[in-house]
N, C-alpha and C positions, 0 to 999 in steps of 0.2 A: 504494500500500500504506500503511494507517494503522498507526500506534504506540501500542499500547494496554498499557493496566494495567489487571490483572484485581486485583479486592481482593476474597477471599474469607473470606466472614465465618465464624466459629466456628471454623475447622480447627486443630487443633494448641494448643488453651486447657485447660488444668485435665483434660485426659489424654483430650477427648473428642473425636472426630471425626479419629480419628488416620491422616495420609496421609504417604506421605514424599514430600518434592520431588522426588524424580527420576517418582514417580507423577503428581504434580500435572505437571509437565512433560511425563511421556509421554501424560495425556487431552488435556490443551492441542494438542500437536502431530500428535496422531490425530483431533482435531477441522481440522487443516489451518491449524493459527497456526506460524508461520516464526520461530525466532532465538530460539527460547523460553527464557527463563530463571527462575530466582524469587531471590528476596530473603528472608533470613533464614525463617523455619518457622511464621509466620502467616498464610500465604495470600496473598501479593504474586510476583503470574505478568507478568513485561513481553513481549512478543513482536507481532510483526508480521501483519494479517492484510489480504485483501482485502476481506473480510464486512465487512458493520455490524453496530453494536452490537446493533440490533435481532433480527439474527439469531445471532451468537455467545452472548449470553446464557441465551438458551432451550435454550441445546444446551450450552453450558459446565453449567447449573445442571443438567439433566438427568446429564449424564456425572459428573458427581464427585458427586451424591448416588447412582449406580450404584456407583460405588466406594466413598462412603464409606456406605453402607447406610440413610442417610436425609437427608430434604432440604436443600441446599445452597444460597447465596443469593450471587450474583455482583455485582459491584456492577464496573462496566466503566466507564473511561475513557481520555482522549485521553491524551497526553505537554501538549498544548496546555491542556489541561481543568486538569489537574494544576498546570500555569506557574500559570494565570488562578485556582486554589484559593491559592496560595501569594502570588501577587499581592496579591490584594485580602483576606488575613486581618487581619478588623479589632482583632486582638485581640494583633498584633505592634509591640513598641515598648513604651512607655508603664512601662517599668521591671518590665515581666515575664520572666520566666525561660524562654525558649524552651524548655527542657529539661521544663516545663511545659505546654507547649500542644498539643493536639491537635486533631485535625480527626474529625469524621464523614461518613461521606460517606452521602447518602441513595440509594437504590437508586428515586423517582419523586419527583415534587415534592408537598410534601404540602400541605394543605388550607390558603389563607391563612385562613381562623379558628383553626385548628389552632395554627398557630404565631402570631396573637395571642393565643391564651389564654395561652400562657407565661409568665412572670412571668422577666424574665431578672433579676430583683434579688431573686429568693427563697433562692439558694444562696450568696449570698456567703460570704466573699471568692471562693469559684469564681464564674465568667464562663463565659458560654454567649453567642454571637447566629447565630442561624441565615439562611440565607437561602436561594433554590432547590433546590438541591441541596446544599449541606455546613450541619456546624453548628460553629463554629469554639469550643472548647473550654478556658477555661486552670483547673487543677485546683495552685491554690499547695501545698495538703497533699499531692499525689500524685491522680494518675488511681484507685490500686487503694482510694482510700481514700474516691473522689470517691461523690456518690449522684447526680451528671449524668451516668449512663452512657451508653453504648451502647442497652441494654434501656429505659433512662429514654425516652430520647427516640426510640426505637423504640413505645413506647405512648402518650406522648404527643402522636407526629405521623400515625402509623397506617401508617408506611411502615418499612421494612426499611431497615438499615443496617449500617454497619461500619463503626470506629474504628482511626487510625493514628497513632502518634503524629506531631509536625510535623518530627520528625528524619526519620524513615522514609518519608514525604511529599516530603521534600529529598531522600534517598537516592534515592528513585525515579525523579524529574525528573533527576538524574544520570546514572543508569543507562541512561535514554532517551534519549541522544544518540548 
């Protein structure tokens, strides 16, 4: 049985896509995922499944845009996946503010020309570096203030995503044990 985190993108933002966790818990566990739980009201589902990724995704993003009346974007990981994001954030150290830094996490890997077009020294003092799957984030003035969003690098990579911050990324790997 693997240990997964569902990071569900939009739910519970600026009053749109509105579900409660005990709903997000009861599609997860009628989809057949064990020990379900969530994490704060942004769409962070941890629970235990026998499935692959391959196949809970299609059926998680199908079920909760049934619920929540339009399309839903799943973005599925290990407990392991999670360690190895947290592991190698190149953007940890260096006299930054952890309370500042976030992760994206990409929902396919997107085009290597895609992400060298990027210009990671266009937004300074924010820091962005991306690599397969996440795009490691530090926003000194605040995330809500940053123009390296979510949406940012959802058009500039051409792949779907979602944004956690690096505390709630920590929180998660916790809770998975």
């Amino acid at each position: 049985m693997t240990f997964y985190v569902a990071l569900v993108r939009g739910i519970n933002v600026g009053g749109r896509a509105v579900m409660s966790m005990a709903q997000l818990r009861g599609a997860c566990t009628d989809l057949g995922c064990e020990d379900v739980q969530t994490y704060v009201q942004s769409g962070n589902v941890l629970f235990r499944s026998t499935a692959t990724a391959a196949r809970l995704v299609p059926a998680m993003e199908r079920r909760l845009g049934e619920e929540l009346g339009r399309p839903a974007r799943v973005v599925l990981r290990t407990r392991s996946q999670l360690v190895d994001v947290l592991r190698r954030n190149p953007l940890s150290g260096g006299g930054r503010d952890d309370a500042k830094l976030h992760v994206t996490f990409l929902a396919d890997r997107p085009a290597p020309s895609l992400v060298a077009a990027l210009d990671t020294g266009a937004y300074l003092p924010e820091e962005f570096r991306v690599t397969t799957t996440a795009v490691y984030v530090h926003c000194p003035g605040g995330y809500g203030r940053s123009k390296i969003t979510n949406n940012f690098f959802e058009r500039a990579l051409g792949v779907a995503a979602t944004t956690r911050s690096l505390k709630t990324v920590t929180e998660l790997v916790r809770r998975s044990t």
